[in-house]
C-alpha positions in Angstrom: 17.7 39.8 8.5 17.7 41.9 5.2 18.8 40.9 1.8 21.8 43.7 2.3 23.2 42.4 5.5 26.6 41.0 5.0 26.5 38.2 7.4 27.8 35.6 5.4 31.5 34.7 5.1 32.2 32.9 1.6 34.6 31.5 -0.3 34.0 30.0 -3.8 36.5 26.6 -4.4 36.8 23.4 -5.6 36.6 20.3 -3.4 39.1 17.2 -4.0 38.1 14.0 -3.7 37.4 11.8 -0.4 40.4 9.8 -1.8 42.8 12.8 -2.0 41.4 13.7 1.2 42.4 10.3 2.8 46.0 11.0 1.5 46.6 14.7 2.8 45.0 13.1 6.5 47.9 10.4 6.3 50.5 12.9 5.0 49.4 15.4 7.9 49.8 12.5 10.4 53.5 11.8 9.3 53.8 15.7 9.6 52.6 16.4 13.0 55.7 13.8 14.2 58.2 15.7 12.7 57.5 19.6 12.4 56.9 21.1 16.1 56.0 24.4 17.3 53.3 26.9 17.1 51.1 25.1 14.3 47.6 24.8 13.4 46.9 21.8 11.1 43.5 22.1 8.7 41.3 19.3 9.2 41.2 17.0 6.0 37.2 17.8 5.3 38.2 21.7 5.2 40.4 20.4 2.6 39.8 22.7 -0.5 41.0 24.3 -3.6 40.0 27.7 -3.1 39.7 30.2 -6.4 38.3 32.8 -4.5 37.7 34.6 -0.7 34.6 37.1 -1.1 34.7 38.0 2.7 31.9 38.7 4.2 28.8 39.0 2.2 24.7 39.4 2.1 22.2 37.2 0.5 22.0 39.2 -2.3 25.8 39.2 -3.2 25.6 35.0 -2.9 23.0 35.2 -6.0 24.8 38.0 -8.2 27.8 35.5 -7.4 25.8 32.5 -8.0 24.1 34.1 -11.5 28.0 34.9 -12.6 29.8 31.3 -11.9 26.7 29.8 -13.7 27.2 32.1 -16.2 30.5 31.0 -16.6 30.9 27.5 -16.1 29.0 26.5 -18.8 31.6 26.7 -21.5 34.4 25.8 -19.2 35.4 21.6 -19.2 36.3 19.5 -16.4 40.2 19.7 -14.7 42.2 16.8 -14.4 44.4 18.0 -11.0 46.6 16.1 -9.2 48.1 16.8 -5.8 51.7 16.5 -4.6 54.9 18.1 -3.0 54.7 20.5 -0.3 55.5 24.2 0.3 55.2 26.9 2.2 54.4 30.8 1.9 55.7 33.1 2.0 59.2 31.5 1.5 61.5 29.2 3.8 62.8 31.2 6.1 59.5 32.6 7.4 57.2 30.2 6.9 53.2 30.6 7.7 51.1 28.3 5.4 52.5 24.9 5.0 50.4 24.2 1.6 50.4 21.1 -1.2 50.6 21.7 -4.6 48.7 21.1 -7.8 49.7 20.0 -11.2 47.5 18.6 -14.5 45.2 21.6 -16.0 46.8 24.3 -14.0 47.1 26.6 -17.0 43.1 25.9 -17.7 42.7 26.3 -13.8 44.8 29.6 -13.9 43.0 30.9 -16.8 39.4 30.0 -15.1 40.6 31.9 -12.2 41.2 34.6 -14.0 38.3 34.7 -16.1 35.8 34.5 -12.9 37.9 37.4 -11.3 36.6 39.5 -14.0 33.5 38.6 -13.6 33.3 38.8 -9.7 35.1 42.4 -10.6 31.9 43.4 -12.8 29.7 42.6 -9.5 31.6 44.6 -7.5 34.3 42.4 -5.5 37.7 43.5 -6.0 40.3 41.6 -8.1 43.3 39.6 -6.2 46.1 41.7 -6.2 48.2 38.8 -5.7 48.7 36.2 -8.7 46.7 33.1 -8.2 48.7 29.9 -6.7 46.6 26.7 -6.7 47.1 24.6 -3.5 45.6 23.1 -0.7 46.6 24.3 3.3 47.7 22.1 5.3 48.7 24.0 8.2 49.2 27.5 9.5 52.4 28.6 11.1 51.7 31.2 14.2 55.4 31.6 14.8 57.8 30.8 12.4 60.5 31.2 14.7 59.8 28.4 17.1 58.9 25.8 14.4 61.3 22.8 13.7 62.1 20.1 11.4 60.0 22.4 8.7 63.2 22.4 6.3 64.3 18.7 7.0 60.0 17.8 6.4 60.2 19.8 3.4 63.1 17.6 1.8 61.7 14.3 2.8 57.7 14.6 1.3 59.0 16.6 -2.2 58.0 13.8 -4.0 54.8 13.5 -2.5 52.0 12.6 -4.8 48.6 11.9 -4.2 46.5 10.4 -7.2 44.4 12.2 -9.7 40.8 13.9 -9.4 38.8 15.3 -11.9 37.3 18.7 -10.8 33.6 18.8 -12.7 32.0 21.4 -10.0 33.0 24.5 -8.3 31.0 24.8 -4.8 30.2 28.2 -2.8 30.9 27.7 0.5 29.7 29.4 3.5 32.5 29.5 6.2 31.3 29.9 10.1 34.2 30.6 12.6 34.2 28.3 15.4 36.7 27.9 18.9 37.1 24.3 16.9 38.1 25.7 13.4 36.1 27.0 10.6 33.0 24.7 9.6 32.0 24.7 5.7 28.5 24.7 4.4 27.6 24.1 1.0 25.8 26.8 -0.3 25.4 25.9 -4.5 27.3 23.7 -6.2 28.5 24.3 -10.4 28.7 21.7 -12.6 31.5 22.3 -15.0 30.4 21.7 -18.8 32.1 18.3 -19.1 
């Protein structure tokens, strides 16, 4: 295998806590019993907070991406992030990613985003053409037209709130497709300043 060959499927994000994760696991549980159709629920340790989806990259891409998050994080301070209510994307009526929001240092998680967009841009990755939205998936509609209970579930778990986490590290993971889901590997790990 060459440096150049893009092999690798990556995704650069932060991870929540095993506490949070604990909490989306029971909140997924109550789901499952009351949304049915064509659904595909994440499994709690692919739980993430993904800032962004580089595709499918080579060796060398991971350490012009590694050399530009380092870069980066050191001026940038930890996020105090909390996780609650649910939505879904694109809207209600056709839902496909049932997804739990995030609230605390959003604008300082928004404006990291940004900031490492740019820089991914200057190494040659493209920048999102859709506005950052900071959540976590919990499931993936295949058919939004056979799903029920999704508006009536949506109601009940607003209020949903799991505690807070402090973000210090961003983590590059490597993403392997498998007939069982995707399966994450940790490829670096970024300590945010503090």
């Amino acid at each position: 295998m060459t440096n150049n060959e893009k092999n690798i499927r990556a995704f650069l994000a932060i991870e929540p806590s095993e506490n949070i994760l604990r909490e989306i696991s029971n909140l997924q549980e109550k789901l499952k019993r009351e949304i049915s159709g064509r659904i595909s629920w994440t499994r709690p340790q692919g739980q993430h907070l993904t800032l962004k989806f580089f595709g499918d990259i080579s060796r060398e891409d991971i350490n012009n991406i590694c050399a530009a998050v380092q870069k980066r994080v050191v001026s940038e301070p930890h996020l105090n992030l909390k996780i609650e209510k649910l939505g879904v994307f694109p809207d209600a009526r056709r839902p496909r990613v049932l997804w739990c929001g995030v609230t605390g240092d959003v604008e300082r998680l928004i404006n990291l985003q940004k900031k490492l967009d740019g820089d991914f841009t200057a190494i040659g990755f493209p920048a999102e053409d859709r506005s950052f939205k900071a959540h976590l998936t919990l499931a993936r509609i295949k058919d939004p037209r056979d799903i029920m209970g999704m508006s009536e579930a949506l109601k009940k778990y607003d209020s949903f709130k799991a505690r807070e986490f402090t973000a210090d590290k961003l983590i590059l993971f490597q993403s392997n497709l498998t007939p069982q889901g995707a399966v994450y590997t940790k490829l670096a790990e970024f300590a945010l300043s503090g």
